[in-house]
C-alpha positions as CSV (number, residue, x, y, z in Angstrom):
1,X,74.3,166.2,-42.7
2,X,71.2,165.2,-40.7
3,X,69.0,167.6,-39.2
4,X,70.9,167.4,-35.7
5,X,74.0,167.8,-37.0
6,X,72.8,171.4,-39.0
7,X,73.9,174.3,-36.5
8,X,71.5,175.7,-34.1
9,X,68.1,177.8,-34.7
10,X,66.6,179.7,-32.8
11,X,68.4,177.7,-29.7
12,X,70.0,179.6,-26.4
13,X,72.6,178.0,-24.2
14,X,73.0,179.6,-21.2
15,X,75.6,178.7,-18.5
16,X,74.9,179.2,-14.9
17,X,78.2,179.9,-13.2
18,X,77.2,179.1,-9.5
19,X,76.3,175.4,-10.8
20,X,79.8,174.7,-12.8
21,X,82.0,172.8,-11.1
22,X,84.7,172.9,-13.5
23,X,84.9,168.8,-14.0
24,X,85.2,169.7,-17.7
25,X,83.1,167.2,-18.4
26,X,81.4,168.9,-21.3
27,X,84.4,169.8,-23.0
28,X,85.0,166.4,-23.7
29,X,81.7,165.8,-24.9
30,X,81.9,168.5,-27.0
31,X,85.1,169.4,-28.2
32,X,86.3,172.8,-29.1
33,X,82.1,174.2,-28.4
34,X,82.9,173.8,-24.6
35,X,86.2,175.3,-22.7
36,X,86.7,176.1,-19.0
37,X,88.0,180.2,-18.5
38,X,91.3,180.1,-17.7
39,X,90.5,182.4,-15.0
40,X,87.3,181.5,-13.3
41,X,87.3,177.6,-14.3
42,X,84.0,177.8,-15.1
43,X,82.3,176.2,-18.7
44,X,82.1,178.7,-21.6
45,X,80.9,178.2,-24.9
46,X,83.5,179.1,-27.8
47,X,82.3,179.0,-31.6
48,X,79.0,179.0,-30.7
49,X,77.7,180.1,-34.2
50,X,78.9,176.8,-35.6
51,X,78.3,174.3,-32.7
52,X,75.6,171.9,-33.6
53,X,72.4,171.0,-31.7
54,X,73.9,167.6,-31.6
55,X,77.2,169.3,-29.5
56,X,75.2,171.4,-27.5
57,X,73.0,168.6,-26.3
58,X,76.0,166.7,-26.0
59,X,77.6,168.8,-23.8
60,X,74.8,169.7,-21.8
61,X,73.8,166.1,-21.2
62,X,77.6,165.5,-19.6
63,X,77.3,168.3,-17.0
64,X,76.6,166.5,-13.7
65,X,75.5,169.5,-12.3
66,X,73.1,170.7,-14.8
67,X,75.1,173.8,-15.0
68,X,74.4,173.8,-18.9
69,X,70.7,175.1,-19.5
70,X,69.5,175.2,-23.7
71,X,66.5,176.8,-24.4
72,X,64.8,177.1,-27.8
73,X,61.9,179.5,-28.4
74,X,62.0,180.8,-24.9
75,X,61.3,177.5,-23.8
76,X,63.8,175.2,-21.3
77,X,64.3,172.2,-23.2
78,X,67.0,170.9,-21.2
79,X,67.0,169.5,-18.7
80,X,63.5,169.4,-18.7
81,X,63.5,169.9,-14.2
82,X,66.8,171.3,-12.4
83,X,68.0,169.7,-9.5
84,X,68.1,171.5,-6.2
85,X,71.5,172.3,-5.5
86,X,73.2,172.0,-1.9
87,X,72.0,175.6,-0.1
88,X,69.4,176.2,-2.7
89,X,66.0,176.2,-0.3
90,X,62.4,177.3,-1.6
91,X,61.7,180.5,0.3
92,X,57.7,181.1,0.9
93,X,57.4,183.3,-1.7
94,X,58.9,180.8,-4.5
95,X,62.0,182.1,-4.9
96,X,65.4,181.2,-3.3
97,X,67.4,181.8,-0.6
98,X,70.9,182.1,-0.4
99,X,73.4,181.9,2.6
């Protein structure tokens, strides 16, 4: 096994549900680490204690809206910037507004 396919250390995935879009797009990507709730639709991560970084980048990198965020260390590593989204506007103070 190469180092990327060893599982995780010291890496968080973290999901944001208002960005999922349900196009299950990681689940194919990563098979069996990423599955949509059946009731919500959105992207959750199953066996996550044996995915690989390999997967979770995998499945990150296939989300088209960036819904997939994996820190490591308390650092974002990916992505790297988020995207506005639609209805997402920078308020004065540097925080967001929503409608």
């Amino acid at each position: 096994m190469s180092e990327t396919d060893q599982p995780k250390s010291g890496v968080i995935v973290r999901i944001d549900p208002r960005r999922c879009i349900a196009n299950a797009k990681c689940t194919t990507a990563a098979p069996g680490v990423f599955v949509l709730d059946e009731e919500t639709g959105v992207a959750v991560l199953q066996n996550e204690d044996t995915a690989t970084v390999q997967q979770l980048f995998a499945g990150a990198r296939a989300c088209p809206t960036q819904a997939i965020i994996i820190e490591q260390y308390g650092r974002r590593v990916f992505p790297q910037i988020l995207t506005p989204m639609f209805g997402d506007e920078e308020t004065p103070s540097g925080g967001t507004s929503e409608r």
